[in-house]
N, C-alpha and C positions, 0 to 999 in steps of 0.2 A: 775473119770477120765478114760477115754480111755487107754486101753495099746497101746504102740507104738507112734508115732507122731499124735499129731492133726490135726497139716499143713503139707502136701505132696505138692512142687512145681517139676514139672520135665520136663525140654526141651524148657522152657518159653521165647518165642520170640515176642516183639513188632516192629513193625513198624510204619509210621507214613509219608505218601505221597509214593512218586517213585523217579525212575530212580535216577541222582546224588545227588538230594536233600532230597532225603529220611534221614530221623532222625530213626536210629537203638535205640530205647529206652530201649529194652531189648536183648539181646542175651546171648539163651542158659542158662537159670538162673535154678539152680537147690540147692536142702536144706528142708530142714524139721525142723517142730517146736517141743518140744515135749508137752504134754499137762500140763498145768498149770504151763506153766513157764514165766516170760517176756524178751522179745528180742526188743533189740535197733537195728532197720534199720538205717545207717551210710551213708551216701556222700551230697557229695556238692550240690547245686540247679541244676538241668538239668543232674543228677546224673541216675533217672529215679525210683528214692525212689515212689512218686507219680504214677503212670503210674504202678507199681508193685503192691501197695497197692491195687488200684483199679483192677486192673486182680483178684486178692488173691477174692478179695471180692465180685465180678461178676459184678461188676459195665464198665467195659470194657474185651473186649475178646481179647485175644494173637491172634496173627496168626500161632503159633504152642504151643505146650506145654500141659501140663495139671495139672491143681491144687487141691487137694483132701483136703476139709474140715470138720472133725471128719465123715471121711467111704463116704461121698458126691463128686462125682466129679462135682468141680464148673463150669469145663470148657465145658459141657457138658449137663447144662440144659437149658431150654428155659425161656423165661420172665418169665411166673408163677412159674416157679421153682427158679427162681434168687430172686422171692419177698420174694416167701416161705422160701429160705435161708436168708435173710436181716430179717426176721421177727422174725426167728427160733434160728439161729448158729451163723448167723456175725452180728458184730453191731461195729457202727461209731462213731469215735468222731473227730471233724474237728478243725481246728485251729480260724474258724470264730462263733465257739457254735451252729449256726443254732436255737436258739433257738424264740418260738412264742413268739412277744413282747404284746398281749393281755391276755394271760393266765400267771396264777403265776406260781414258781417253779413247787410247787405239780404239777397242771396240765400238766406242761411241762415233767414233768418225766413219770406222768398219760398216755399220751398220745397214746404211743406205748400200752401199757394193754387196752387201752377202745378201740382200732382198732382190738386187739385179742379178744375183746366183753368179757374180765374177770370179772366176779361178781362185783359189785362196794367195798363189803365189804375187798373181797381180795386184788382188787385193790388200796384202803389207806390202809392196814397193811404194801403192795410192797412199796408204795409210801413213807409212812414215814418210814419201813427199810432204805431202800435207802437215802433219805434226812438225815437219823441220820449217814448213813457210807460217807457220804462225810462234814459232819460235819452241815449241814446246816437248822437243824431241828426248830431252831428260824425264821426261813427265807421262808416258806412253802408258805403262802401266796405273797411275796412278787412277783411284773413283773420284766422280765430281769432288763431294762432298770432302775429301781433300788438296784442293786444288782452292784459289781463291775466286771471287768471280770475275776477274776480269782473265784471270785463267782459264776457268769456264767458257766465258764468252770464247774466247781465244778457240777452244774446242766443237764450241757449235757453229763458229764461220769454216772450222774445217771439214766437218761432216756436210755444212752445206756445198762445200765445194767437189764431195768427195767422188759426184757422179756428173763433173764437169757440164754443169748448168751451164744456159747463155746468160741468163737473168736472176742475179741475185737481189731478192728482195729483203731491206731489214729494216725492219718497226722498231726504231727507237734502240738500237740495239746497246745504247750507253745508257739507258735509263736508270741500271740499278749498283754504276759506276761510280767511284769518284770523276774528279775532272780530268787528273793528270790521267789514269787507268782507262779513260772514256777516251782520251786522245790518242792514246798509245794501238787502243782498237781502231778507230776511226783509220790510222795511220795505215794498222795493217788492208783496211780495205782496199782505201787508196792502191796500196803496194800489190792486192790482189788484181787490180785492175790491168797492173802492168805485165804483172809476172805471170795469170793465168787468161787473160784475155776476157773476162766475166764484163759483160755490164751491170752498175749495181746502181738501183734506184734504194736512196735511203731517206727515212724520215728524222727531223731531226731537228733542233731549236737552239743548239748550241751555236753561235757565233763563231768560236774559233774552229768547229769543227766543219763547217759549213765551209770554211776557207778551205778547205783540202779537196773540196767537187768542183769538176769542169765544169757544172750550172746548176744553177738553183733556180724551183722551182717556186711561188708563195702560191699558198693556198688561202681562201678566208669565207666562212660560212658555206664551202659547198664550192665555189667556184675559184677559179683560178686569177690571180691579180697580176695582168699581163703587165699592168707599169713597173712592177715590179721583177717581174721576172726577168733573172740575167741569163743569158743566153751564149 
């Protein structure tokens, strides 16, 4: 683990059009993560949770600010350097799985390793590590589309893990869950945090799942609600 914060956010301002109809999606957003811990991103839809996640991760740029991910500043590199970070430090898990509906588990976890051209030998020991820590090591061959989605989900936290990120980011990733199936994920994050070392910023509105993060963050129109934030 890094000493000090993982995530540096500081002065982080989005916008979104002009003049009166402009949408202030961020303003002024500042906080640090520290590493290997997890943090519940907090507010309502149109809160600007989303629209943060993506700045953090290079996948969209502030119009001011700057965001530092393990000693990298995000805000400050250009496309190859935004892939090299997605490839490298941050990794994704969405609330729709993303996942290839022609290739099985294995290969959907595989994937990210055989783009980083990894030995194939080392590439099934990652593969079924991985499949055995999200529990699904009976289920290697199987395609998405039979699998259930909290199966699924289960699949696309292990491909994000597969090229041992520091920074896993996920959007909502219980969104298309039941409750108990959304906890059981949740769980597993948690359990990633310990057993792979990953820091994970996640967004997320669930109460009881909120209770499984070292801190939570609230977000509200754009800005951060420091009274509320537990630390």
């Amino acid at each position: 683990m890094t000493a000090g914060p993982l995530l540096t956010v500081r002065g982080v301002n989005r916008r979104f059009g002009s003049g009166p109809t402009a949408v202030h999606a961020l303003r002024d957003v500042e906080f640090d993560v520290e590493a290997g811990t997890m943090v519940a991103l907090v507010g309502r839809s149109g809160s600007g949770k989303t629209t943060l996640l993506n700045v953090i991760g290079g996948l969209d740029r502030p119009d001011a600010g700057t965001v530092h991910v393990d000693g990298t500043e995000v805000t400050a590199l250009d496309e190859d350097g935004l892939s090299r970070l997605r490839r490298e430090k941050v990794a994704y898990v969405f609330q729709t799985f993303g996942l290839i509906p022609v290739l099985s588990a294995a290969e959907n976890v595989g994937a990210p390793l055989r783009l980083a051209r990894v030995a194939p030998e080392e590439r099934e020991r990652r593969v079924e590590l991985l499949l055995d820590l999200v529990g699904l090591a009976d289920h290697a061959q199987q395609r998405p589309g039979e699998l259930s989605g909290g199966q699924q989900q289960r699949v696309a936290i292990a491909r994000a893990l597969a090229a041992s990120p520091r920074l896993l980011i996920a959007d909502e990733p219980t969104g298309q869950l039941d409750a108990e199936t959304g906890l059981a994920v949740m769980a597993l994050l948690r359990g990633v945090v310990e057993s792979e070392g990953v820091t994970v910023l996640v967004s997320t509105h669930d109460p009881v799942m909120i209770a499984l993060a070292d801190r939570t963050i609230h977000i509200s129109d754009g800005r951060l609600d420091e009274q509320k934030d537990d630390a």
